[in-house]
SEZA-252648 format. One line per field, with one value per residue (C-alpha): x, y, z; residue in one letter. Coordinates in pm, 1 decimal, m for minus. Each point is the difference from the previous one (the first is absolute). Last residue first. Layout:
N
px = c(X, ...)
py = c(Y, ...)
pz = c(Z, ...)
res = c(a, ...)
REM end
This chain:
105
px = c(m852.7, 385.2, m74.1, m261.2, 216.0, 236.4, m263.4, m115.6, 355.3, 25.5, m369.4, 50.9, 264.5, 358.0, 153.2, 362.8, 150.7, m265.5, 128.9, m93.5, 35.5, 128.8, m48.7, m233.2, m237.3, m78.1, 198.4, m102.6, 272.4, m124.5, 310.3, m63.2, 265.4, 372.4, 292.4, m207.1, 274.8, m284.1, 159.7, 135.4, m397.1, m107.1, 261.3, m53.0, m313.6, m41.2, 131.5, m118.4, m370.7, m191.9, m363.8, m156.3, m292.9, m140.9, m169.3, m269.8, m226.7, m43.1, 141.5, m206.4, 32.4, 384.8, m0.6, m116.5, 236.5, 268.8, m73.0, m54.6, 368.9, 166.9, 13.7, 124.5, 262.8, 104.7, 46.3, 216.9, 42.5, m247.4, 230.9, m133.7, 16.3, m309.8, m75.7, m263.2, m51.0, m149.7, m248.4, 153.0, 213.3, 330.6, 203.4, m232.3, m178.7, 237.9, 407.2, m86.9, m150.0, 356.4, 100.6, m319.1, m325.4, m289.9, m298.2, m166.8, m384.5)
py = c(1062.6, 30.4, 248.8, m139.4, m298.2, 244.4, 168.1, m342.5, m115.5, 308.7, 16.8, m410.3, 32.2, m91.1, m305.5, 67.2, 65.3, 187.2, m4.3, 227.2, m11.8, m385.3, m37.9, m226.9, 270.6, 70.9, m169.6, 45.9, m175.7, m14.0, m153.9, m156.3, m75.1, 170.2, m0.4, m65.7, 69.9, 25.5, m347.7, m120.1, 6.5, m182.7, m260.6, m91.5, m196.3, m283.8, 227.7, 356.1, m144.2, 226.4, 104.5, 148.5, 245.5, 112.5, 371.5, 50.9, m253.2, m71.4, 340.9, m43.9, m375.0, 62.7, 286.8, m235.7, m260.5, 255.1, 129.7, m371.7, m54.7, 324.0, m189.9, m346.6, 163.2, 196.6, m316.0, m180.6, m376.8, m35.2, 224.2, 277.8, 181.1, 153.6, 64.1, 279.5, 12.0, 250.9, m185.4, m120.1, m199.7, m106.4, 66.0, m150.3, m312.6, m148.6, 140.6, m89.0, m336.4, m180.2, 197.8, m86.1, 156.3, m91.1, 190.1, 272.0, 25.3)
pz = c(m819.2, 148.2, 197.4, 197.4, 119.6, 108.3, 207.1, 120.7, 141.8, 267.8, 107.8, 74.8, 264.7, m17.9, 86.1, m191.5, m351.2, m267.6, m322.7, m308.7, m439.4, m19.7, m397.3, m213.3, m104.0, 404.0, 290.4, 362.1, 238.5, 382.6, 218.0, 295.0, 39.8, m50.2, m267.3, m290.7, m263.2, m285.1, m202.0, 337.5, 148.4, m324.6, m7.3, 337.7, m16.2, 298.3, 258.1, m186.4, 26.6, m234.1, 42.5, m320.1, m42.2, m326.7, m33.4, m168.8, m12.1, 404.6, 142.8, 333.9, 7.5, m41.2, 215.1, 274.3, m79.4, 23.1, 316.7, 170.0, m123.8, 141.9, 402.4, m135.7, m169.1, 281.6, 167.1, m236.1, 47.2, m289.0, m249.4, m220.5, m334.2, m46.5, m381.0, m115.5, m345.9, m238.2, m293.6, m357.1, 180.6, m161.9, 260.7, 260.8, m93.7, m305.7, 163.4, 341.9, m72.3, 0.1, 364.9, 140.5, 114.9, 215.6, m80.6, 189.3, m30.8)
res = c(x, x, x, x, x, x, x, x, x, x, x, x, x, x, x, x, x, x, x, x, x, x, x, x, x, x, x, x, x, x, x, x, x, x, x, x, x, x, x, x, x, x, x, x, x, x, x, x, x, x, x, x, x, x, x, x, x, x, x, x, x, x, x, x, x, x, x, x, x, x, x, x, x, x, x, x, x, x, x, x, x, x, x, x, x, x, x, x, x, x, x, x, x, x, x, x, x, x, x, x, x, x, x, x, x)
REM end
């Protein structure tokens, strides 16, 4: 399940996670953003209690995407010990997101 993030959780649920993260920052009015999001709920049911899965609006949360200089969306972020350690910018398809996910186990 993906969970709805905000700038004032950011710090609790995914820098201090004791589990890798996966954050997509997105916008509604984004298209590509629409297209990645059925990927990442998928991988989310797939990597259920292993991974954690965050959706970030960047319109409503800003901080966050200024903090990593979030320049495009959809952007994947995939932190591990508290620190950003890969990004994935763009729609892209799930065999590129899953190998990273795997890594990070």
């Amino acid at each position: 399940m993906v969970i709805d993030l905000t700038d004032k959780e950011f710090e609790q649920k995914v820098i201090k996670s004791d589990v890798p993260v996966l954050v997509d920052l997105w916008a509604p009015w984004c298209g590509p953003c629409r297209m990645i999001a059925p990927i990442v709920d998928k991988l989310s049911e797939k990597y259920s209690g292993k991974f954690k899965f965050f959706r970030l609006n960047v319109d409503e949360n800003p901080q966050t995407a200024a903090r990593y200089r979030v320049m495009s969306i959809p952007t994947l972020m995939f932190f591990k010990g508290g620190a950003a350690v890969d990004t994935v910018v763009g729609a892209v398809p799930e065999k590129v997101i899953a190998p990273k996910i795997d890594a990070l186990l």
